[in-house]
C-alpha positions in Angstrom: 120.6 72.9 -85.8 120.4 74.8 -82.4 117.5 74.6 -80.6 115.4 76.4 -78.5 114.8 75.5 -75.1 115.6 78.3 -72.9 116.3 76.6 -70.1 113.6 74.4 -70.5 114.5 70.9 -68.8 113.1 68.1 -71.4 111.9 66.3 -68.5 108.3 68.4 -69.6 107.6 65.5 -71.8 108.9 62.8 -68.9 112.1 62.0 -69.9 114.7 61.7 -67.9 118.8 61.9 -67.9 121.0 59.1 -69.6 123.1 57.4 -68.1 126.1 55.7 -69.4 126.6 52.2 -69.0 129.8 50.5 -67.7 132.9 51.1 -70.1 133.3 46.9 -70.4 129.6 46.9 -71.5 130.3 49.4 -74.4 133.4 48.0 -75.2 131.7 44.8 -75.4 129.4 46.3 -78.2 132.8 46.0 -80.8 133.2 42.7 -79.6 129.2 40.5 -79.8 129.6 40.7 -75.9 127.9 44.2 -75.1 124.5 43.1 -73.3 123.5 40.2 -71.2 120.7 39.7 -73.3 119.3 37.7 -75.9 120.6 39.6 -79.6 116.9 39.4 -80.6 115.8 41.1 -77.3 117.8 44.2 -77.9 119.9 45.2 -81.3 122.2 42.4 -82.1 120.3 41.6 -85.6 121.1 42.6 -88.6 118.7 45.5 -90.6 116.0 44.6 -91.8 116.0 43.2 -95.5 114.1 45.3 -98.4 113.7 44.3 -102.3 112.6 46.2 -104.9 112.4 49.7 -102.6 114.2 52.6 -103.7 114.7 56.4 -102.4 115.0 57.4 -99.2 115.2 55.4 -95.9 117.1 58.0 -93.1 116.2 61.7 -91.4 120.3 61.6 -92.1 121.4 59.2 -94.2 125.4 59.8 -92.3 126.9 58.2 -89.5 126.1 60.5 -86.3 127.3 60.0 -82.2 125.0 59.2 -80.4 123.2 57.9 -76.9 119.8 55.9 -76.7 116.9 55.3 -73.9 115.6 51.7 -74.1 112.2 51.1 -72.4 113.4 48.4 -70.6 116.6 48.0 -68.1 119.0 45.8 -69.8 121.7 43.6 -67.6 125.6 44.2 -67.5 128.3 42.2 -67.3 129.6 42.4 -64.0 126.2 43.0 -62.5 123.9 46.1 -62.5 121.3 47.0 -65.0 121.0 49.9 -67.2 118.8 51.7 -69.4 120.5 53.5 -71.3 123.7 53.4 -73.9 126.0 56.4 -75.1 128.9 56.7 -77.4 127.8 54.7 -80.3 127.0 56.0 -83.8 123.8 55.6 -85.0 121.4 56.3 -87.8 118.1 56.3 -87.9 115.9 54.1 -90.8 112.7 55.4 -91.4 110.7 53.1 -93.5 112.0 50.0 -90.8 111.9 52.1 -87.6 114.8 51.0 -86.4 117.7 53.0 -85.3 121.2 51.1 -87.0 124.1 51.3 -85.1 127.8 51.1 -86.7 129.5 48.2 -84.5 132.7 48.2 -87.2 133.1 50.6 -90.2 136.0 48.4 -91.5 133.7 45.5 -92.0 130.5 47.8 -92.2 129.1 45.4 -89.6 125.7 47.2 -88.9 123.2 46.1 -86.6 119.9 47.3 -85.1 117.3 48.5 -82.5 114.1 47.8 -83.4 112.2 51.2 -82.5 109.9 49.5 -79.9 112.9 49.1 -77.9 113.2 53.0 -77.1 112.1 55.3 -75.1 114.2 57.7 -77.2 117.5 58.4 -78.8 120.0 61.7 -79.3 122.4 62.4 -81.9 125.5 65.4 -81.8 126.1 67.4 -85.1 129.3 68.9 -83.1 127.7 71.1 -80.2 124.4 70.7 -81.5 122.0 67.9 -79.9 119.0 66.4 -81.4 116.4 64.5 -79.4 114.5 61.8 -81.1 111.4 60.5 -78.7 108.9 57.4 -79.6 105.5 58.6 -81.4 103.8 55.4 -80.0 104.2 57.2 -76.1 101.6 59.8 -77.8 98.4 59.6 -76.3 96.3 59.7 -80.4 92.9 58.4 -81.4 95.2 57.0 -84.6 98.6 55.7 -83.0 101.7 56.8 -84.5 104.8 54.8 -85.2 108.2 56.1 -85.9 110.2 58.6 -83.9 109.8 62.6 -83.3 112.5 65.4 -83.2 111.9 67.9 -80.4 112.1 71.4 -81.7 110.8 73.0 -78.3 109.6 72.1 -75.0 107.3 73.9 -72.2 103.4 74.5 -72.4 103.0 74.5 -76.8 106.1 71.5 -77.2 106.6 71.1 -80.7 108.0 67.8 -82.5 108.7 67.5 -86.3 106.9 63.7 -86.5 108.8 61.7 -90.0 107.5 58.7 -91.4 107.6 56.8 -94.5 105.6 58.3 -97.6 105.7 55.0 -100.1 104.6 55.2 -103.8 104.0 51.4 -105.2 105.5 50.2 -108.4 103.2 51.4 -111.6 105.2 49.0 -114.3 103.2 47.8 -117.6 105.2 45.2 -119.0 102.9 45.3 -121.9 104.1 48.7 -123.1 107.3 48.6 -121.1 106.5 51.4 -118.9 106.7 52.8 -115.3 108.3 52.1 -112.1 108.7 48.4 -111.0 110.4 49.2 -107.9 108.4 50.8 -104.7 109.4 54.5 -104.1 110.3 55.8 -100.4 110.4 59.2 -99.1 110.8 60.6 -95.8 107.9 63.1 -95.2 107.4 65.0 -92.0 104.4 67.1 -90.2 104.9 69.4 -87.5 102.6 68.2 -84.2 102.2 70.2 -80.8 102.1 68.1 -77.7 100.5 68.6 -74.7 100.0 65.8 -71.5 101.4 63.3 -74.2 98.5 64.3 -76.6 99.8 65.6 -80.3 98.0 67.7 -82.4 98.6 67.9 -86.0 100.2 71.6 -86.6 98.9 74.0 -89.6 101.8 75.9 -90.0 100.2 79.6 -90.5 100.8 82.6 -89.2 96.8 82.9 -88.4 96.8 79.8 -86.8 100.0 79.4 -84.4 98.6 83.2 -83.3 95.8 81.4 -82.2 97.4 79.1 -79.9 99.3 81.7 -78.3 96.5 84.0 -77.8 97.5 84.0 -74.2 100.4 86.2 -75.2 99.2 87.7 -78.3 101.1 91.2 -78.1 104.3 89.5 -77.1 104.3 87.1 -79.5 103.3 89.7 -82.6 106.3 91.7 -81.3 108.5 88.5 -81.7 107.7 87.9 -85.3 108.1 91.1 -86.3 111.8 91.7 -84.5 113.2 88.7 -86.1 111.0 88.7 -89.2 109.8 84.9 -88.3 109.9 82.7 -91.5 107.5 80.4 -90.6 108.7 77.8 -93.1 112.2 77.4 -91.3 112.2 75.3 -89.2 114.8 76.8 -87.1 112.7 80.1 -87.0 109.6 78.1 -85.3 111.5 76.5 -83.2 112.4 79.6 -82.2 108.9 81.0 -82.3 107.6 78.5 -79.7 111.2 78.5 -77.9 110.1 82.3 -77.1 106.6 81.5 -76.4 107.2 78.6 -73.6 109.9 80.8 -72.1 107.4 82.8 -69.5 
C-alpha cells in the first residue's frame, strides 16, 4: 500500500537509516554462522511453541523481504559491529511478538527475533515499503507491546498499532459443546503520536477535524476533492499525509 509521506524523512519519530551488514555476515545467516552472538541473544531460536490456539497469528501471514533495526549493535565476523540486517524474509507473529525469519524454505527452517530485540523492522510488497516501529518506545500511562505500522509522519504521525485479540476455550464436555481451543485474532487501533506519546484515534470525520483545526479550510477542501473515505486506510493515510505536508 503507498504511503504518504511527502517528503517527510521518518527520522520525525527518531529513527535513523539502515545499514547493511557485511555480505559474509548475511551469508552466514543460511549457514548458523550469521552473528557473533549467543542464538538466545539475538534470533537463532526456534518460534515460540503454542497448543490449543487457533486463528490468526500474522499482520501477513506470507513470506515478505525485508530489513530490521535491533536496539542493540550486534558483532561481525571479521570485526565491526552493526545494528542493523537487510535482505532476509521475514514475517511478523502477532500473538508471540516476534518477527520469524525464513533461513531455508527447503527445510522450512524458521527462526526468530524476539520483538524486544528491535528498534523496528521494514518489509517491500514490490515498490511499496512498510515500516514496523516498537510500541514499547511509546511514551503511555498503559505500555504497549507489539509493533506499529507507520501510515504518516510530520506534526499528527499516525501508526495503525495490532495486537492479539484472544477469546478462551468455552467447551462443556457435559453437553459436548463449544470451543476447546483458544481463538486468536489480529485486531488493530489507529493511534496518533506526538514526542513519542500515542493517542488512541476516534476515527470520525468530527474528530480528526478537530485535530487539524489549525488548517481547518485546507483540510475541508481536501476531503471534499478526493471524497476522503475515512474507513480506508489508504485514504487517512493520505488525509494526514496532506495535513503534515506544510
Amino acid at each position: 500500500m503507498k504511503r504518504f509521506f511527502f517528503g517527510i524523512v521518518i527520522s520525525v519519530l527518531g529513527f535513523q537509516a539502515t545499514a547493511q551488514v557485511s555480505e559474509g555476515t548475511k551469508v552466514g545467516i543460511a549457514t548458523g554462522r550469521g552473528l557473533n552472538a549467543q542464538r538466545s541473544d539475538v534470533f537463532w531460536t526456534s518460534p515460540t511453541a503454542v497448543s490449543n490456539v487457533i486463528g490468526d497469528f500474522y499482520i501477513d501471514s506470507l513470506w515478505q523481504n525485508g530489513n530490521v533495526k535491533f536496539t542493540n549493535k550486534i558483532p561481525q565476523f571479521g570485526g565491526g559491529e552493526s545494528d542493523s540486517l537487510s535482505g532476509i524474509m521475514v514475517r511478523y507473529n502477532v500473538l508471540n511478538n516476534e518477527l520469524e525469519v525464513l533461513v531455508d524454505k527447503s527445510k522450512n527452517d524458521i527462526r526468530v527475533i524476539r520483538g524486544n530485540q528491535l528498534k523496528k523492522f521494514t518489509i517491500r510488497n514490490g515498490a511499496d515499503a512498510e515500516t514496523y516501529v516498537n510500541a514499547a518506545t511509546f511514551k503511555s500511562e498503559k505500555p504497549l507491546s507489539g509493533f506499529a505500522s507507520v501510515l504518516a509522519v510530520g506534526k499528527l504521525t499516525l501508526v495503525k498499532y495490532y495486537y492479539p485479540k484472544i477469546t478462551k476455550p468455552n467447551y462443556n464436555p457435559g453437553f459436548n459443546t463449544g470451543e476447546k481451543n483458544t481463538i486468536v485474532r489480529v485486531a488493530s487501533d489507529y493511534y496518533i503520536v506526538s514526542n513519542h506519546n500515542p493517542e488512541k484515534l476516534n476515527v470520525s470525520k468530527k474528530s480528526i477535524l478537530a485535530l487539524m483545526k489549525d488548517r481547518g479550510t485546507d483540510v475541508e477542501n481536501y476531503i471534499k476533492e478526493h471524497d476522503v473515505n475515512f474507513k480506508s486506510e489508504e485514504d487517512l493515510a493520505g488525509l494526514f499525509g496532506f495535513y503534515n505536508s506544510k
